[in-house]
MARSE-513388 format. One line per 10 residues: for each residue x, y, z of C-alpha. Coordinates in steps of 0.25 Angstrom, whole numbers. Example, Ala and Ser with C-alpha at 12.3 -4.5 7.8 and 13.67 -1.06 7.14 Angstrom:
49:-18:31  55:-4:29 .
//
This chain:
753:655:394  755:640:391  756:632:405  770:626:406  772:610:403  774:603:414  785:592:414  789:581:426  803:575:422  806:561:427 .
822:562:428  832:559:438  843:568:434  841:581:437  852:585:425  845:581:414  831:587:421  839:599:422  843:597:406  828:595:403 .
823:607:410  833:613:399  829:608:388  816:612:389  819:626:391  819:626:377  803:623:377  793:634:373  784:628:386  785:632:399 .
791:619:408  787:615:423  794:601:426  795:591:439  804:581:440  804:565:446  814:556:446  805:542:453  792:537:447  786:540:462 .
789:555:461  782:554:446  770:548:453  769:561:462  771:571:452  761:564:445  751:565:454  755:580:458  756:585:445  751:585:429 .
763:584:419  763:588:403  776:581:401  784:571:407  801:570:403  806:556:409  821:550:410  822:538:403  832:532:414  829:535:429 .
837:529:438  827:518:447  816:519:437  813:515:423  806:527:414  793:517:411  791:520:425  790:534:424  783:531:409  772:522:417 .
768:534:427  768:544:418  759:538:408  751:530:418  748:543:423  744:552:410  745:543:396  745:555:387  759:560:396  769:566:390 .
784:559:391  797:562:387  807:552:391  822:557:391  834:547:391  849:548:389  850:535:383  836:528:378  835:518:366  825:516:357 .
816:505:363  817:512:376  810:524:370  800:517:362  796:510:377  794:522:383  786:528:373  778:514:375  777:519:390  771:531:387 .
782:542:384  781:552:372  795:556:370  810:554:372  822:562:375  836:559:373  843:569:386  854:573:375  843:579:368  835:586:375 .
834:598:366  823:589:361  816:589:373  808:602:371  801:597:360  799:584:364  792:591:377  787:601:367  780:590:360  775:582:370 .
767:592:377  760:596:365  757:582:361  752:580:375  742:589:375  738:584:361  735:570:365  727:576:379  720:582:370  718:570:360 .
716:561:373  706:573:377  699:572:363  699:558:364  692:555:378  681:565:373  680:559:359  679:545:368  669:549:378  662:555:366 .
660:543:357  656:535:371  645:547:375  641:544:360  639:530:360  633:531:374  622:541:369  621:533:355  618:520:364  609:525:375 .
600:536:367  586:534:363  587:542:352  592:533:338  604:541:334  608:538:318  619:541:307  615:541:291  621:542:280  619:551:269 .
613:540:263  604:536:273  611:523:278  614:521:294  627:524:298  625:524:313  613:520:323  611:524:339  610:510:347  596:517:351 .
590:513:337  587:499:346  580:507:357  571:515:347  570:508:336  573:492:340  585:490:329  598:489:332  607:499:327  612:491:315 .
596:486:312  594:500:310  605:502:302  601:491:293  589:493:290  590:509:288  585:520:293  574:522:287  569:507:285  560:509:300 .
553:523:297  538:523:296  534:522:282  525:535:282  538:544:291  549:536:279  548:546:268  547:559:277  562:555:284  567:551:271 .
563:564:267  570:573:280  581:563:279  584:569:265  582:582:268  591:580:280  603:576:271  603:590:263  604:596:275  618:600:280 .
612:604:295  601:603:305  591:593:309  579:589:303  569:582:315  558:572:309  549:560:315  544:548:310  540:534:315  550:521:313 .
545:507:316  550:501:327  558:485:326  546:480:333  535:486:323  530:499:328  533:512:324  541:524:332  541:539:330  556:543:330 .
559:558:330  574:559:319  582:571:319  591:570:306  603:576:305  614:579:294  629:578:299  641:577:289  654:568:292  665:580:294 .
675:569:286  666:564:274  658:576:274  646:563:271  632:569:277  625:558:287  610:559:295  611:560:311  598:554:314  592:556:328 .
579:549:333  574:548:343  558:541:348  545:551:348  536:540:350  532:544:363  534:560:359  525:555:347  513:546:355  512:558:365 .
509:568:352  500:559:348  494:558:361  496:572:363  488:575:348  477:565:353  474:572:366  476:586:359  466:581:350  457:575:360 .
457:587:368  455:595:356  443:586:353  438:588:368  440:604:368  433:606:357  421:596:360  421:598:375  409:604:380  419:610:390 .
426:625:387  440:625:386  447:641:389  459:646:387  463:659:394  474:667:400  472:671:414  467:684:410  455:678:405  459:679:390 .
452:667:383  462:660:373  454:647:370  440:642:370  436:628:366  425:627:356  414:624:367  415:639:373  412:644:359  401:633:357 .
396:635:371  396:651:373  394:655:358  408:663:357  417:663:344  432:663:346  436:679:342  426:681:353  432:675:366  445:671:363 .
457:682:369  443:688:377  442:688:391  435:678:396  432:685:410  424:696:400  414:683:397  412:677:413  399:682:419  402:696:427 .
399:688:441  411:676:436  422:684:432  428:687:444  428:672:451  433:667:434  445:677:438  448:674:453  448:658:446  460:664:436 .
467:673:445  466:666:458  459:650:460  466:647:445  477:636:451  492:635:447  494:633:433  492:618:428  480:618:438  464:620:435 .
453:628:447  439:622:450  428:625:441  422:640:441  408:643:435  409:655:426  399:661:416  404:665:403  394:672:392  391:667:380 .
391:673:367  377:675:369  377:682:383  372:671:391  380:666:402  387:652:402  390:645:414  405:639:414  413:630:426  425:631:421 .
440:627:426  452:635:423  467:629:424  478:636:423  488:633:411  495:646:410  509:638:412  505:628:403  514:632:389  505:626:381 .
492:631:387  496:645:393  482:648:398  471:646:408  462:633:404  447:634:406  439:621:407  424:626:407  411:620:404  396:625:402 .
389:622:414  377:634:409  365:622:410  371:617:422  372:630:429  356:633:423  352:620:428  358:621:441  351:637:442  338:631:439 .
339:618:447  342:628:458  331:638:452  322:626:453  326:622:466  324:637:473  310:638:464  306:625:470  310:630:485  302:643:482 .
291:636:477  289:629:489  294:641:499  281:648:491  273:636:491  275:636:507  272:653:507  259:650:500  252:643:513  259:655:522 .
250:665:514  238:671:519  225:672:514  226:688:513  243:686:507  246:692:492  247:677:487  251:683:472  262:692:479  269:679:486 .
267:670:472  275:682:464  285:683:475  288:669:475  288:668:460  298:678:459  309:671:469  304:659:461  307:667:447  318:679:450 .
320:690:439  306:688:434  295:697:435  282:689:442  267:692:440  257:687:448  242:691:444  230:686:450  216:683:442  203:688:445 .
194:680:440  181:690:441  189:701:433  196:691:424  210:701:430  223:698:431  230:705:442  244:708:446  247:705:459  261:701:460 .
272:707:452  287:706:454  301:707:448  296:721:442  307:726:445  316:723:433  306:733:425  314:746:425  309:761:424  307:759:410 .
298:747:409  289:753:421  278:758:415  277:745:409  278:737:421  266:745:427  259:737:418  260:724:425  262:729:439  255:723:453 .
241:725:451  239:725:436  227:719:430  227:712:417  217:707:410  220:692:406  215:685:393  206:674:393  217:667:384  227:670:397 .
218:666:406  217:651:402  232:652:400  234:656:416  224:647:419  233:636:414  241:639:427  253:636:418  267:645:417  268:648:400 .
277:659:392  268:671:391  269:673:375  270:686:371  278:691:384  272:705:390  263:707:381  254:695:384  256:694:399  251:707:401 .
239:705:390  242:715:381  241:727:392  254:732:385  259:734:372  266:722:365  276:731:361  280:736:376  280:723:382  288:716:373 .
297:729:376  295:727:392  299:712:390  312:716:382  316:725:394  313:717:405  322:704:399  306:695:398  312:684:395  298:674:397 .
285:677:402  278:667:410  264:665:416  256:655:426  241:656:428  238:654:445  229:643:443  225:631:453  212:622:450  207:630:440 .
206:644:448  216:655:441  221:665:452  230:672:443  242:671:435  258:673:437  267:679:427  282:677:426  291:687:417  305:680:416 .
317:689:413  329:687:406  334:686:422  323:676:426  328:661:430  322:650:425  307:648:427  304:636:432  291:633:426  288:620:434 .
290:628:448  282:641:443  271:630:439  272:624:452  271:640:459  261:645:451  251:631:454  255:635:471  252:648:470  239:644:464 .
235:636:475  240:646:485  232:656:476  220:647:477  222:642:492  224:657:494  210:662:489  203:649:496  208:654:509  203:667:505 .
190:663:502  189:654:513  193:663:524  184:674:516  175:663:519  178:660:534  178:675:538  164:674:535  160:662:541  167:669:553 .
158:680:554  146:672:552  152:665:564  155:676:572  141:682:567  135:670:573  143:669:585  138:685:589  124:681:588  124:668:595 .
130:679:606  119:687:604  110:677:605  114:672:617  116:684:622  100:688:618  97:676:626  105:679:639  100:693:638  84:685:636 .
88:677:650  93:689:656  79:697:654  72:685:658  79:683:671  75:698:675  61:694:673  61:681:683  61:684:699  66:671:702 .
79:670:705  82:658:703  77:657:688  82:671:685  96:664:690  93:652:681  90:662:670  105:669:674  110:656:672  106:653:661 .
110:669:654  125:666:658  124:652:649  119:661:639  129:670:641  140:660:642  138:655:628  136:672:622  150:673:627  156:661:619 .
148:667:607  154:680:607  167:677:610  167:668:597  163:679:590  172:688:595  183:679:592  191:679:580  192:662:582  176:659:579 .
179:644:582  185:647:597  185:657:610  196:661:620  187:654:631  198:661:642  192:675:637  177:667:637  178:663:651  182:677:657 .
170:683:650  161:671:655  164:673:670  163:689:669  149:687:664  144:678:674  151:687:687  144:699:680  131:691:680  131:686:694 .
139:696:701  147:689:712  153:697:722  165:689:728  170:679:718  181:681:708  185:675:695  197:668:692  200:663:677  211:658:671 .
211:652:658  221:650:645  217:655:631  209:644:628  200:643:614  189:637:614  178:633:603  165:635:604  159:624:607  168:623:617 .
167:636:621  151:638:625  147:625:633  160:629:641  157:642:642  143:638:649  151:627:657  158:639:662  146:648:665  139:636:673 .
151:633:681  156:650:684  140:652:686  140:641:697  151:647:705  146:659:704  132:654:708  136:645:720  151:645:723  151:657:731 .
138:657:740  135:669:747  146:678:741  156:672:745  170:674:739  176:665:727  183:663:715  176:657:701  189:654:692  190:646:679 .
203:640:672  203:637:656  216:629:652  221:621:640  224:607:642  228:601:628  217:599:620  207:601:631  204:615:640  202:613:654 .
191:623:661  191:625:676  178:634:683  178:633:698  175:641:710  181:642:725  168:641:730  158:632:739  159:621:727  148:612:722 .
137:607:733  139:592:736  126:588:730  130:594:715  144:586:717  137:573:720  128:576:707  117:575:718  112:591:712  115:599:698 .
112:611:692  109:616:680  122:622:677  132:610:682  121:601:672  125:611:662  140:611:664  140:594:663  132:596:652  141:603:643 .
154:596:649  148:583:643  146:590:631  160:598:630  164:581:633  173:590:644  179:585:659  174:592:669  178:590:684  173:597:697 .
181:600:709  175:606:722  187:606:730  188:619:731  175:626:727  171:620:712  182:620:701  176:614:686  186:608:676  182:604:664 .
191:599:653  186:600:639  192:600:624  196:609:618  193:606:603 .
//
């Protein structure tokens, strides 16, 4: 339903509002109406309310109707007013159309009034609509030459033929001409000479064209010389009213866009040249492990063609003890994506089998749009690797040379020296098999002496190995024997076959070698100053690290002279062990001797009646004696140099109370394990006799009671010697050197010669000391 027209009447006769409200009974719309009769009450319904029509009286006592002309209008200039009179004259209503009004009514005709309402209302809403149309078209036009004045891009107009008809103020930001420059001087006058014919060209082909847009780029020179790339859209619009065709042209500046491609072409081609001459691997692969690109060096480097790797695994080609770190690095230490992980070292086989050692750095670009994958930066690190294993290899080979230089002086003369060189050559070669053979020279035999890492021959190959088992003997050729005499490690030629000297068939040994994976054969004559103890024969497997030539040269000239140092000391304690029997031969019948002489003094003192020579005869036994005993310990002892000299006293003083039998004196003796040499050991030993012999002879007269002791103690490098009794001590006149006997000048006499202290104390019975080296 249409809404109801609202009216406000400005009357002050309520009559001729009531006639009005009549009248318009007979329009088709629906009517709501206020009424005022002051120009403050049409300020407050103005304020209050929105009216479609206003219906004024021309003559309102107080006011003049420009009053209420002035409000309304001042209010809302598109109003609607229809002013009424009962008397008006022409000028008046031309003045108060002037002031706004759109109508009159005469009151004794206001059967017209319906239709002059009628109108008005529809001709209001057409010029709100127009005024609507209007504002829009206004703020249009000033939104367009706002854009057209502040856009980068040059926005132009062209006719069908080509000519200018309108240019963007932007054509002096972009291209350094004014708007009407440009459309002097053409629009074609600035494109680059090598772009002109291929714009001319999508220019034309744009004109038969009745819709789209065609897109092209080209460079145009610049007012100050140089040259930019623009990037033109042409398109084909037709004026609705002259039904002409004109180009829209758009451009805008890819300079930047363009010097960025370029840059970008550059790089991409740098970095094209640097994949593909890079020493370095470049991978691409899913997470999986599916390998979707390979720079050319992993062809070049592991022998692969492309149809052989690429959409493979590369998990399937890591080395069996890698594969599980190379996924923990994927699955679980790979970073968030746009991040790289440390370096890993991997190794990957080559086409050929062997294995190729790889540090490698994966990043994760599975975000990336344009890379969609994990990225593998690697790099062959195979002769680094090698060199660091045999640098290492070295250094432990040069430890163990040592450690086995240093075992050679802890072996003994009865050790298996060619069992300890073949257990140090194989820690010093692993995964070989080591043969160490002595030489005799009487039989012109080799023997096998030592043989390890055997234990890679298996059941099948055992009949063979018996062959060359510990213990063999081979017969060496005269042609071998100067080459081990060399003492120099060589490549057996041949393999098997020649090591062994033919002893088996060419045919199975070069079968054995293929089984056991020989890869080299190698021997070293044992040779030091031109005496060959042997040789030593090295089979290197397929398993077999490198063989350090210098430091098996090196072992092989050590074991030599441990070999030769080892059958020297041989000889020479061959040599001693005899000496030490003649020695102890000697020793035994000097003691017999000396006994053959005690015994000859002995019967002679059973032949003499005086007592006092058969006493001096006595006397004379025990010195006898005394030296015997030195004599047989000597002998007896496994030290032919030296004698416990504690042991040597005890069995001296037991001889001389079972010669002379006392009845109430006791022996005391108390003495460290003290050796002594023999020439230290006999003139002692009769020091001692003369000295116990005395006590015994004149300490105790007439039986009496009393203790002969002796103390032998260590004092550095000298050993002190204490013999003393308890007894009646010296007579005064042996003291004061006034008497002497035979057995106290004997006694001085062999101190002077031992060039030993001796000190005499007679305190307390008589007590020797005697302090004498002990070199």
């Amino acid at each position: 339903m249409q809404n109801p027209i609202s009216i406000l009447f400005c009357e002050d006769s309520q009559d001729d509002h009531l006639l009005m409200q009549l009248a318009l009974k007979d329009l088709d719309l629906q009517v709501t109406d206020d009424v005022v009769s002051r120009t403050e009450d049409l300020l407050e319904a103005l304020k209050e309310n929105e009216y479609d029509l206003f219906i004024v009286d021309y003559n309102i006592p107080g006011y003049h109707v420009h009053d209420f002309l002035d409000i309304i209008h001042n209010h809302d200039p598109n109003a609607s007013i229809i002013v009424v009179s009962g008397t008006i004259s022409e000028d008046q209503v031309v003045e108060t159309l002037k002031r706004g009004a759109s109508d009159y009514v005469m009151k004794d005709n206001l059967k017209r009034l319906p239709n002059s309402v009628r109108n008005e209302y529809v001709n209001a809403k057409i010029r709100r609509r127009l005024d609507v149309a209007s504002n829009r078209a206004s703020r249009t036009n000033e939104l367009l030459r706002v854009y057209l004045e502040n856009v980068e891009d040059v926005i132009a107009t062209l006719s069908q033929e080509g000519e200018i008809r309108y240019v963007s103020p932007s054509c002096r930001l972009m291209y350094g001409y004014s708007d009407a420059e440009f459309i002097e001087m053409g629009y074609f006058t600035t494109i680059h000479s090598d772009d002109l014919v291929t714009v001319q060209e999508t220019f034309s082909k744009a004109k038969t064209q009745q819709i789209g847009t065609r897109t092209l780029q080209y460079r145009r020179q610049h007012k100050d010389g140089y040259y930019i790339w623009v990037e033109t859209k042409v398109r084909v619009s037709i004026d609705p009213r002259s039904g002409q065709k004109e180009l829209i042209c758009t451009s805008k500046n890819i300079t930047k866009i363009k010097n960025a491609e370029s840059a970008l072409q550059l790089s991409e081609k740098r970095f094209k040249l640097i994949v593909e001459n890079s020493s370095d691997i470049f991978t691409m692969i899913t997470p999986q492990g599916k390998m979707l690109y390979n720079s050319p060096s992993f062809y070049a480097i592991l022998g692969y063609t492309e149809d052989a790797v690429i959409n493979k695994n590369g998990f399937d080609f890591l080395h069996p003890q890698d594969r599980e770190a190379a996924i923990q690095v994927l699955y679980e230490k790979l970073p968030a994506n746009g991040y790289a992980s440390d370096f890993h070292v991997f190794r990957f086989r080559a086409a050929d089998g062997r294995w190729v050692y790889f540090e490698s750095r994966a990043s994760n670009q599975l975000d990336d749009p344009d890379v969609g994958a994990i990225v593998l930066n690697s790099r062959d690190i195979t002769k680094r690797v090698e060199t660091e294993m045999t640098a290492a290899y070295q250094e432990r080979n040069i430890e163990q040379l040592s450690q086995a230089t240093i075992g050679y002086l802890d072996l003994g003369i009865d050790d298996d020296l060619y069992s300890y060189i073949g257990e140090q050559l194989q820690s010093l070669i692993p995964n070989s098999i080591i043969s160490v053979n002595s030489y005799n020279a009487e039989s012109r035999l080799l023997v096998c002496e030592s043989l390890r890492g055997t234990e890679v021959l298996n059941k099948t190959l055992a009949k063979y190995a018996t062959q060359i088992s510990e213990g063999s003997v081979f017969s060496p050729t005269d042609e071998a024997l100067e080459w081990f005499k060399t003492g120099k490690l060589e490549e057996v030629e041949g393999g098997l076959h020649t090591l062994l000297f033919g002893a088996i068939p060419r045919r199975i040994s070069e079968y054995v070698q293929d089984m056991l994976g020989i890869r080299a054969i190698y021997s070293i004559g044992l040779v030091w100053k031109e005496s060959f103890y042997g040789n030593v024969i090295i089979i290197a497997l397929d398993t077999t690290p490198y063989i350090n030539t210098g430091v098996i040269q090196t072992f092989a000239n050590v074991a030599s002279v441990a070999l030769q140092r080892k059958f020297a000391e041989r000889n020479l304690v061959q040599s001693l062990r005899e000496k030490e029997v003649m020695l102890k031969e000697i020793h035994h019948r000097v003691k017999n001797n000396l006994q053959i002489v005690s015994s000859l003094l002995e019967l002679q003192a059973f032949q003499l009646s005086d007592p006092v020579v058969r006493l001096l005869f006595n006397e004379s036994q025990t010195r006898v004696r005394s030296m015997a005993m030195v004599h047989e310990k000597i002998y007896q002892s496994d030290d032919l140099s030296n004698i416990n000299y504690r042991d040597y006293i005890e069995q001296l003083m037991a001889y001389l109370f079972e010669s002379y039998m006392p009845k109430n004196i006791k022996t005391e003796i108390d003495a460290d394990d003290v050796m002594l040499n023999i020439d230290t050991a006999v003139p002692l030993g009769i020091i001692v006799n003369e000295l116990i012999t005395n006590s015994l002879k004149y300490a105790f007269p007439g039986g009496e009671k009393g203790t002969i002791y002796a103390r032998l103690r260590k004092r550095g490098p000298k050993v002190e010697l204490v013999v003393g009794d308890d007894g009646v001590g010296l007579p005064v006149s042996i003291q004061n050197g006034e008497k002497t006997t035979l057995g106290l000048e004997l006694v001085n006499a062999l101190i002077q010669q031992l060039d030993a202290e001796m000190e005499i104390n007679t305190e307390e019975g008589t007590r020797f000391t005697i302090l004498v080296d002990n070199a």
